[in-house]
C-alpha positions as CSV (number, residue, x, y, z in Angstrom):
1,X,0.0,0.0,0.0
2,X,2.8,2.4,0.6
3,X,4.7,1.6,-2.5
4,X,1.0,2.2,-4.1
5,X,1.0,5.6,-2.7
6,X,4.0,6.5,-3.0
7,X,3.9,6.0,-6.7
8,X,0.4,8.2,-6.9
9,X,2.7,10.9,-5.8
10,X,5.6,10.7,-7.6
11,X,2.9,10.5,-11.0
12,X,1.5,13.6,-8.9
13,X,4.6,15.5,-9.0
14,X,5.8,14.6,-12.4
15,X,2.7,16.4,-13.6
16,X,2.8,19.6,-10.6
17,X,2.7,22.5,-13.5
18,X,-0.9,21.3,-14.1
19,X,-2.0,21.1,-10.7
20,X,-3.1,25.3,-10.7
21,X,-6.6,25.9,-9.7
22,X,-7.7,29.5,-11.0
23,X,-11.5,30.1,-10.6
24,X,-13.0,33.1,-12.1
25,X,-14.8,35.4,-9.4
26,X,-17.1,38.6,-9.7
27,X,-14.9,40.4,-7.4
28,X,-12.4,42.9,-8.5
29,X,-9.3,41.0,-6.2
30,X,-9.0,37.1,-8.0
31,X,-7.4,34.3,-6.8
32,X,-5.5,31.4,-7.9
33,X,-4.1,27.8,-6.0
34,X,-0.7,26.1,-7.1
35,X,1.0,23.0,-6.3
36,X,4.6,24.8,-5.2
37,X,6.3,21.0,-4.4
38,X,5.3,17.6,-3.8
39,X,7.2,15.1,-1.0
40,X,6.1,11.6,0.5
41,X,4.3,12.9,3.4
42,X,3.5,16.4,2.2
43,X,3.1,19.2,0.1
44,X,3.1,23.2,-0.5
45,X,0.7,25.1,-1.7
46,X,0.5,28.9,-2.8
47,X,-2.5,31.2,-3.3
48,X,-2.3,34.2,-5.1
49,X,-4.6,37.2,-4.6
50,X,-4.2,39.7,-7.0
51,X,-6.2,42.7,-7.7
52,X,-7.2,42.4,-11.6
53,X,-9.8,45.7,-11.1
54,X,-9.6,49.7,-12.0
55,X,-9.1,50.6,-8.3
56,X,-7.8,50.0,-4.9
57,X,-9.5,47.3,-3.1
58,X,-10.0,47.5,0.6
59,X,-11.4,45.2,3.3
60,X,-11.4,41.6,1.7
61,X,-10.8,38.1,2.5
62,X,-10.7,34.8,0.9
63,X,-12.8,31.0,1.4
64,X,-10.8,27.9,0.5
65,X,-12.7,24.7,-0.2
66,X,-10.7,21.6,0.2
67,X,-12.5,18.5,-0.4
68,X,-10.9,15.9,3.0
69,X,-12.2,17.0,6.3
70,X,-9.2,15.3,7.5
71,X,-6.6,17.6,5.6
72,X,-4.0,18.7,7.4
73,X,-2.6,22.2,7.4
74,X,1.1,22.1,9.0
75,X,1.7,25.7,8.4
76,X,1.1,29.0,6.8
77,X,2.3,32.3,6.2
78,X,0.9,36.1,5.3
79,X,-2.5,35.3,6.3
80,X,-4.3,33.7,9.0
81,X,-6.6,30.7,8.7
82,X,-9.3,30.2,10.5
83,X,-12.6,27.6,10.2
84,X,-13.2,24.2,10.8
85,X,-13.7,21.4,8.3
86,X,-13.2,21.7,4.5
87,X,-14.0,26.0,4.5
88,X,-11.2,27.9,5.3
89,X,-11.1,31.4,6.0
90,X,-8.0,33.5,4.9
91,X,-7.4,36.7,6.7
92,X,-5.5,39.4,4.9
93,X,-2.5,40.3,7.4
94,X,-3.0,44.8,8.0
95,X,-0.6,45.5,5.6
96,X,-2.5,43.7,2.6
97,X,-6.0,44.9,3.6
98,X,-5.8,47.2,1.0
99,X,-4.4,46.1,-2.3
100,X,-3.4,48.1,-4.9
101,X,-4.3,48.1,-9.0
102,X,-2.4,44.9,-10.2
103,X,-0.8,44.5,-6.8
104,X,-0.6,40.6,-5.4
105,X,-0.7,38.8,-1.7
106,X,0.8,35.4,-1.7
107,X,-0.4,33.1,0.9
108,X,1.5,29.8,1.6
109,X,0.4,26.7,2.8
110,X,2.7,23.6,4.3
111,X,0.4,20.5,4.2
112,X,0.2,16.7,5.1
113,X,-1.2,14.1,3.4
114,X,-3.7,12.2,4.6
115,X,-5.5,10.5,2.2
116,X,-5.2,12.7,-1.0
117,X,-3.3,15.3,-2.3
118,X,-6.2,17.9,-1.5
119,X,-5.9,21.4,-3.4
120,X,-9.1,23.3,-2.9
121,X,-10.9,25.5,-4.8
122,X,-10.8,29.5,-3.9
123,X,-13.3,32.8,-3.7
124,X,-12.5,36.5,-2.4
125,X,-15.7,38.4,-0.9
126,X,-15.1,42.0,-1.0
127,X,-17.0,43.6,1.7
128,X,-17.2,47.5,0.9
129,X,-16.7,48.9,-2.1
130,X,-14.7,51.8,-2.7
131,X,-16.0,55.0,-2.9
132,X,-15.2,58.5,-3.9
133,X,-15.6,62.1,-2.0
134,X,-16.3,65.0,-3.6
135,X,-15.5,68.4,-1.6
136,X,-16.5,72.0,-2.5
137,X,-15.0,75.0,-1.3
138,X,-16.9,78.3,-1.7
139,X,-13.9,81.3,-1.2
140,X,-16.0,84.7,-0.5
141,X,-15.2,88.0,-2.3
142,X,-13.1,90.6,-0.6
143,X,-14.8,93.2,1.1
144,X,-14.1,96.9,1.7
145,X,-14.4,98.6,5.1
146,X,-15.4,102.6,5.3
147,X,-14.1,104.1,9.1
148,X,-15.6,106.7,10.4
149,X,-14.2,109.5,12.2
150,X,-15.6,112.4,14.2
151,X,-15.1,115.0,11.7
152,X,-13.2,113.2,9.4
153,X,-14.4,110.2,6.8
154,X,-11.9,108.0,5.8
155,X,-12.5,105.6,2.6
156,X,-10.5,102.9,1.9
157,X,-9.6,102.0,-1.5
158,X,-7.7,98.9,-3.0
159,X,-6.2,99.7,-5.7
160,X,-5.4,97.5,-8.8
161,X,-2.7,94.6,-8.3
162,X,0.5,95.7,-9.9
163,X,1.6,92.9,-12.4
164,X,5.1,91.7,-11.8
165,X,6.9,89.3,-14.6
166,X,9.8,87.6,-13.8
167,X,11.9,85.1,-16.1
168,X,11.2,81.7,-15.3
169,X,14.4,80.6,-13.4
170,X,16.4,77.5,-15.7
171,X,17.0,74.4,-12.9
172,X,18.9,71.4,-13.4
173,X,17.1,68.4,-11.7
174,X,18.9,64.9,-10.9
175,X,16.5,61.9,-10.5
176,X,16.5,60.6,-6.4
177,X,17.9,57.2,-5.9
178,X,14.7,55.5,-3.7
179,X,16.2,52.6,-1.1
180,X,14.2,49.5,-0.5
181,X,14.7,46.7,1.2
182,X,14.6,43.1,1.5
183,X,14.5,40.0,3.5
184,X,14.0,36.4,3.7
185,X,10.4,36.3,4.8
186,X,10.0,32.2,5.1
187,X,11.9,29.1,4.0
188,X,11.6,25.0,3.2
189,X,14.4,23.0,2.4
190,X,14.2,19.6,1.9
191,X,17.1,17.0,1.1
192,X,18.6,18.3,-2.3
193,X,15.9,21.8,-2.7
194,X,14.7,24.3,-1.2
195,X,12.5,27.5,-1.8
196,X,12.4,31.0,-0.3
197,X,9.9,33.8,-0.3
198,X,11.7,37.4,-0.5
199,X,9.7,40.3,0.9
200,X,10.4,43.9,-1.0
201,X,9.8,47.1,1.2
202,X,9.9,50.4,0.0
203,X,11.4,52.7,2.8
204,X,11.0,55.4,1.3
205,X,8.2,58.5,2.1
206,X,7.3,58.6,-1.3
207,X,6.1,55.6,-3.9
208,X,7.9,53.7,-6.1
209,X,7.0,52.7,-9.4
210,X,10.2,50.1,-10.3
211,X,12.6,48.0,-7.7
212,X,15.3,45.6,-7.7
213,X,17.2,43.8,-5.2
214,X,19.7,40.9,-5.3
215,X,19.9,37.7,-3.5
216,X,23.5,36.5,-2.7
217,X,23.9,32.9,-1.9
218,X,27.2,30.8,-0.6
219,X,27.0,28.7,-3.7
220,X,25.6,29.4,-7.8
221,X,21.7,29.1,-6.7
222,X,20.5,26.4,-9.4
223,X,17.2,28.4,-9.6
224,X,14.6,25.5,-11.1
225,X,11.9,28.2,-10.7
226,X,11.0,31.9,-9.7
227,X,7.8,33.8,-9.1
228,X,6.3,37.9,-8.8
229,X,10.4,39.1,-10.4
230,X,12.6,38.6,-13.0
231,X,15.8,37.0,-12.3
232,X,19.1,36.8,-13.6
233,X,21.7,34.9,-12.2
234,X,25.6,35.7,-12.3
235,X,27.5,33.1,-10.2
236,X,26.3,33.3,-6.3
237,X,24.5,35.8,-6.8
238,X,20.7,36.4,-8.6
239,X,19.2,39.6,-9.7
240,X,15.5,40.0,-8.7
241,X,13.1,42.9,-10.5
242,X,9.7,43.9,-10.7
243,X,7.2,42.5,-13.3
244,X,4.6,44.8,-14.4
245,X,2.0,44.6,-12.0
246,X,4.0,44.9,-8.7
247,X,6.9,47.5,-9.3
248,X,4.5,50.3,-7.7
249,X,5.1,50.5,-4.2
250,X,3.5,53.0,-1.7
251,X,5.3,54.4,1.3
252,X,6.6,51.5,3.5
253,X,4.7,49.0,1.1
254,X,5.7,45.8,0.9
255,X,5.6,42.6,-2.0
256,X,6.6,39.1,-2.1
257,X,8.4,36.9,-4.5
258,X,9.8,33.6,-4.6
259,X,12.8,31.1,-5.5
260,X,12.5,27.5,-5.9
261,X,15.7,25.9,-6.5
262,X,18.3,22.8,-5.9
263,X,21.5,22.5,-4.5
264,X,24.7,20.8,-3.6
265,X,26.4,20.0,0.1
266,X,24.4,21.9,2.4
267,X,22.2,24.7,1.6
268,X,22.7,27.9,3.5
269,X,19.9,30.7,3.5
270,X,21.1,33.9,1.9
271,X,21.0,37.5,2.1
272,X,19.3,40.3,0.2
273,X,19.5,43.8,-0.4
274,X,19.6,46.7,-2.9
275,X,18.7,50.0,-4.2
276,X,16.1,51.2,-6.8
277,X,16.4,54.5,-8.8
């Protein structure tokens, strides 16, 4: 029976690209299961929320719908779980209540299997929707004040403003360098793999619209997959940027991306930093 299963797995993980669950939803902020990595006695899963609508979406959360009421959850990260049997109720943490056009959360899942693989279907239920404020201001017009005098009247008068020009002053301006930065927000590593999940926080007070940070490991990475950047990899070290929907970063906003890759000896988790301009 164990051979049995484990062979149901192995078949499971030779075909993992496949296992990616995206349901469409009326809600601005969609959401979409994958099958991260597959072992004996486990699994990963991530869920992507990302905002596909014309605004800002605020005040959210997300249902997952496994299909074993004996699945087991191990762990999970940038969200919190709650709910008993197959519904699952996932919790924006404070700092993704709100997400931006194009902007994505990434919610991961460390499971155990109990009697199936289980990945589960997902919905987002918005709860308010966003609204808009229009304000009027109403300036009054200046008024003039006669004072009276015993024997004398006085009358003020405002004359005419006097028109100054002046030559429009020629400035040089040098684009700011903006700082962000990086760390390694959670990590699995198994017998010859491992994957990480970066988090990318602008710190500066003003947004960001592109970033980039590198990843420096203690040996050439042997990157087997990426998500949410572009890499490039020269020796220990890889190259992380924006795609399009996540380079815009408010003040002391944060993203996530993440590396799957193998490796040789023993696998040593690495540093991150850089600079954005």
């Amino acid at each position: 029976m164990r051979n049995r299963r484990k062979s149901l797995l192995l078949a499971l993980a030779g075909s993992m690209v496949a296992l990616t669950i995206s349901l469409p939803a009326s809600a601005a902020v969609n959401c979409r299961v994958s099958l991260v990595s597959l072992w004996d006695t486990g699994y990963q899963l991530r869920v992507d929320f990302t905002n596909r609508g014309p605004e800002p979406v605020s005040d959210w959360y997300g249902i997952l719908r496994f299909n074993d009421m004996e699945t087991g959850i191990r762990s999970y990260w940038n969200a919190t779980l709650s709910g008993i049997g197959t519904e699952k109720v996932v919790t924006p943490p404070p700092w993704a209540k709100t997400l931006n056009v194009g902007q994505t959360l990434s919610v991961g899942l460390l499971m155990n299997v109990v009697n199936i693989v289980d990945i589960p279907t997902c919905e987002v239920v918005e709860r308010n929707a966003p609204t808009s404020t229009t304000t009027t201001t109403t300036t009054r017009p200046p008024t003039t004040t006669t004072t009276l005098l015993p024997t004398t009247t006085t009358t003020t008068t405002t004359l005419p403003p006097t028109t100054t020009t002046t030559r429009p002053l020629t400035t040089t301006s040098t684009r700011p360098e903006y700082s962000v930065s990086c760390s390694i927000s959670r990590s699995s590593v198994w017998s010859d793999g491992y994957q990480i999940d970066v988090t990318v926080k602008n710190e500066e007070m003003a947004a960001i619209t592109g970033w980039a940070v590198n990843v420096l490991f203690s040996e050439p990475p042997q990157i087997t997959g990426s998500w949410n950047a572009n890499l490039t990899v020269d020796g220990n070290r890889a190259t992380a940027r924006n795609v399009s929907w996540n380079g815009y970063l408010g003040s002391k906003q944060t993203t996530t991306f993440g590396i799957q890759g193998s490796y040789d000896g023993s696998f040593v988790i690495p540093q991150c930093g850089g600079l954005v301009s």
